[in-house]
N, C-alpha and C positions, 0 to 999 in steps of 0.2 A: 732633191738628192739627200739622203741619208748618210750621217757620219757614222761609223763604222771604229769602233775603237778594240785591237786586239791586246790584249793583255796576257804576257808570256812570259816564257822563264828564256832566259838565252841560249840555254844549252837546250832547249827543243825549236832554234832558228831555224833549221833546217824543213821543219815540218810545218814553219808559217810562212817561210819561202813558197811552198810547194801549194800550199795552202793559196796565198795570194795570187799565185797563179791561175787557179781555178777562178775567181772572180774577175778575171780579165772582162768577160760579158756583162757581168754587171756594172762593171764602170765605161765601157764604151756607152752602155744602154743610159750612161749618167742615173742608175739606180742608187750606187752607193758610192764613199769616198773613204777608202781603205786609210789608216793610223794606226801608225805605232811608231816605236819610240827610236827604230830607226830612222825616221825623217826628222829628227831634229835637227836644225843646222848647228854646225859644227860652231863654240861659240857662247852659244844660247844657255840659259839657265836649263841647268839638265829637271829640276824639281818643279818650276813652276810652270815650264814646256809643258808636261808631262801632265800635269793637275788641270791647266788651262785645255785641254785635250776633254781630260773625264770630266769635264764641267759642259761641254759642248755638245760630248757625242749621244746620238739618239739610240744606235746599238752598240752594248757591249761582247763582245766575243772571251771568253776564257776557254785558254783552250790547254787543259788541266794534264799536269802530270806530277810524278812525287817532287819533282823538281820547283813546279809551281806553288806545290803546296807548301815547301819548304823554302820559300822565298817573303820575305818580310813585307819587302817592297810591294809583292801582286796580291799577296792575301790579304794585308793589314792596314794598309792605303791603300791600294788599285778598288781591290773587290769591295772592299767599306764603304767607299762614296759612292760608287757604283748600285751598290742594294739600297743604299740611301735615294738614290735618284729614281730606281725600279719603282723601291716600294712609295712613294709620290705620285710615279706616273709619269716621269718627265723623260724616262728613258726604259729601254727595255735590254733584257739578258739573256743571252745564248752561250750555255757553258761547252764546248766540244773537246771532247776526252780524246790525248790523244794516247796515252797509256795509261796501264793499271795503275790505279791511285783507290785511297781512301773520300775521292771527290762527295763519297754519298753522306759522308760523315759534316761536310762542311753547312753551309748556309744555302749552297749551289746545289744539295741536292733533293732540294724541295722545286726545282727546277723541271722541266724536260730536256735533257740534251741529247745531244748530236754527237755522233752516227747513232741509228733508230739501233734503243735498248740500250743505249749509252757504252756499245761494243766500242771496245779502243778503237783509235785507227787504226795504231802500230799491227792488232791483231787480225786486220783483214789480208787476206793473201794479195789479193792486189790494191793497192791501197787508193787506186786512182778511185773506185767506187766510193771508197769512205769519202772522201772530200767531193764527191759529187752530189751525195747528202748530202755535206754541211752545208754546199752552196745552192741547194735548193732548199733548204733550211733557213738561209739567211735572203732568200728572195721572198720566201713565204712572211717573215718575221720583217721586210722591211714594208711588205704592202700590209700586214695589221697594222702599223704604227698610222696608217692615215698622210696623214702632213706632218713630215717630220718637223721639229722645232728650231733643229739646226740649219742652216743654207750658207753652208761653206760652198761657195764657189757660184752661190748664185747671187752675188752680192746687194746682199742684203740686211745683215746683222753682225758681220765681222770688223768694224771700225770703219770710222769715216776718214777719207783721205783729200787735199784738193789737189785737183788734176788741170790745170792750165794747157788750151790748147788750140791755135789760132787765136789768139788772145782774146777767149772767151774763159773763163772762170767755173769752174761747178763743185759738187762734192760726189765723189761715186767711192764705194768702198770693193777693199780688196781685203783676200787671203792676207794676213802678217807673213808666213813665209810659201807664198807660193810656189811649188815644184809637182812634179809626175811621182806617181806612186809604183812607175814600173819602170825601176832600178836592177833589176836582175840583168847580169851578166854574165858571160859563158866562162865556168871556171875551168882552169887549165888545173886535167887529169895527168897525170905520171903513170908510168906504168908498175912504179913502185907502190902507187893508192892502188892499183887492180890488185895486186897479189897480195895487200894487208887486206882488201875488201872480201878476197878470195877467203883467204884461209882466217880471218876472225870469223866468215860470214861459216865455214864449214865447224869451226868449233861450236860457234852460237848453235846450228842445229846438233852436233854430238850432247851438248849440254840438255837441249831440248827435246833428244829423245830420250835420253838418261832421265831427267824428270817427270816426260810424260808417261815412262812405262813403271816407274813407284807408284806415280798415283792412280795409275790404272788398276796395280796391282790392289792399293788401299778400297778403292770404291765396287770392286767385283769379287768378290771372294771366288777364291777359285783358280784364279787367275796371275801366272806369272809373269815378268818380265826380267833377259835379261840382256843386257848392251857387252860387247866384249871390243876392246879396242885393240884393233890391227895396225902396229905403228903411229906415227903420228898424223897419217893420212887418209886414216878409215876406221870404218866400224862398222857391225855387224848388231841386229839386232832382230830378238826373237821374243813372241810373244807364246803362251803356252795356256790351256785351259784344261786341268779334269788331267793335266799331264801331258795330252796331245801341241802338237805344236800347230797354232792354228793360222801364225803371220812369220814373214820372214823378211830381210832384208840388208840390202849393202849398202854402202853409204861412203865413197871415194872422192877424192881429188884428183882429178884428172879424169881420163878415159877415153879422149877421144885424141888425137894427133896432137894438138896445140896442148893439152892439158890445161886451159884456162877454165876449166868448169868444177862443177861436181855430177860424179853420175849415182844415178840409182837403181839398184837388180832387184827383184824380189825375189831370189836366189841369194841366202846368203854366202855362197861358196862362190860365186859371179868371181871370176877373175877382172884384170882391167881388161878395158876394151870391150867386155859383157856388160850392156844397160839396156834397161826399159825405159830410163827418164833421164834427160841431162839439162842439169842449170847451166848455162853461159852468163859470161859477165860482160855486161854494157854499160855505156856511158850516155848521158846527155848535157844538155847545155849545164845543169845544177849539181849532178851528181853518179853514183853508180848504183845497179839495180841489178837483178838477177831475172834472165829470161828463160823459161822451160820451153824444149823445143815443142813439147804435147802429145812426145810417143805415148805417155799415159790414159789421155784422155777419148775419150767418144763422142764430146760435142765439137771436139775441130779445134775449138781454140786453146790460142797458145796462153796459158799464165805469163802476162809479162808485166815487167816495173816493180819486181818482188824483194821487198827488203828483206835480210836474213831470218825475220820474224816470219815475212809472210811466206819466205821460201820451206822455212822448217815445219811451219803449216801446212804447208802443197806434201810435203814428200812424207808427213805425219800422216796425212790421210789416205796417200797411197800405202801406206803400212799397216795401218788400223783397219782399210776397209773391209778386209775379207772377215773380223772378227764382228764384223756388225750387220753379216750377213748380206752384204751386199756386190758380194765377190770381188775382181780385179775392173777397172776400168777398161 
């Protein structure tokens, strides 16, 4: 069994939650033993926990954002002993991008990481895909290692302990703090988290299409963009070449009875209640997500599990398509 040591910024817990999840099969399959520094017992030296961890483990997982990079603790200790023990041999490195960062600039990006092209995850429409790389990524990378060095939990190099029992005497060694690495529990949603998930989640794409139709404009000459905002619950946006109007689009709050979604027209005069695409807002056991019904699409399936990145993505492309010659979905 392969120790497994993730190394993360806090403020992207949420996507090593999700992350861990994915590896559920390889720890039933007793492939690997998932760490980090939420398993510390409460107690415990938070520094030397920590260090005794990156002294042990045979892979390291970085799983990079500007947040990481801007962290003292993971760049300047974590990743340091870590490229020390790479570059020896005694362990190995798997950097996984989970947003835009300068990662290439660092030490890690002489690396190959994960998701393939070192695409963020943040920026996959559905993001379950990203981490289904990383965790065949990290299957591939724990069968090069051979015979890992580590054997947590095979005991065999973790301390010796004596065990009395029927009053027979022996030595058998254990885990220092043995516990389960699947602690996830089902957090309790509000319906007040739905309607900040809602309407940040519809600003973040107004912002995103506002950006993406500048830079559209910069890289094609020719080519206009522009976004008009209809209240604080919509906006409309329109793309232009040579003068012609060649994409169109709405982009609401509401639309359907319940108004818990956003809809999408490629009409930009669409009244409410007019959509070709509607995101809905769901819940699961960790968090909220956005699910598109799939009026857009032609292969059936529905986009679902879509963070507001990946959402802004999905209904980006239904706007952009027609201008890249590939008509409407």
């Amino acid at each position: 069994m392969a120790t497994v040591f993730m190394s993360y910024s806090h403020l992207d817990e949420a996507m090593r939650d999700r992350l861990e999840t994915h590896l559920a099969m390889l720890k039933r399959e007793g492939v690997i033993d998932a760490w980090h520094d939420r398993r510390i017992v409460p107690g415990h030296p938070l520094d030397a926990s920590i260090m005794a961890e990156v002294e042990a483990a045979d892979l390291f997982l970085f799983l990079l954002s500007a947040d990481f990079l801007a962290s003292n603790y993971c760049y300047d200790i974590e990743m340091h002993r870590a490229l020390e023990r790479h570059a020896t041999g005694e362990a190995a490195i798997l950097p996984v991008v989970l947003h835009s960062c300068e990662w290439k600039r660092t030490p890690l990006g002489k690396l190959l990481a994960v998701p393939r092209d070192g695409k963020p995850v943040a920026k996959y429409p559905y993001q379950e895909d990203a981490y289904l790389e990383v965790t065949e990524a990290i299957r591939k990378a724990v069968a090069a290692l051979g015979h890992p060095r580590s054997t947590r939990g095979t005991g065999t190099s973790l301390g010796s302990v004596k065990q009395s029992r029927g009053g027979q005497s022996g030595s058998a060694t254990l885990p220092p703090h043995p516990r389960s690495s699947n602690l996830a529990i089902r957090k309790v949603l509000t319906e007040a988290d739905r309607h900040a998930f809602l309407e940040d989640g519809f600003e973040f794409i107004a912002r995103f299409f506002e950006e993406s139709l500048s830079e559209v404009e910069q890289r094609n000459p020719g080519v206009e963009g522009r976004l008009r905002r209809n209240g604080a619950d919509a906006f409309t946006a329109r793309a232009f070449r040579g003068g012609k109007q060649e994409a169109q689009c709405r982009v609401q709050l509401g639309g359907m009875v319940s108004g818990n979604g956003i809809s999408f027209s490629y009409d930009a005069n669409a009244q409410l209640g007019s959509f070709n695409e509607y995101l809905s807002v769901r819940a699961d056991d960790q968090g909220l997500m956005f699910d598109a019904m799939g009026m857009s699409t032609m292969s059936g399936r529905e986009p679902k599990g879509l963070t507001a990145q990946g959402a802004a993505e999905f209904l980006w492309a239904l706007f952009i398509r027609p201008m890249q010659g590939e008509g409407r979905w």
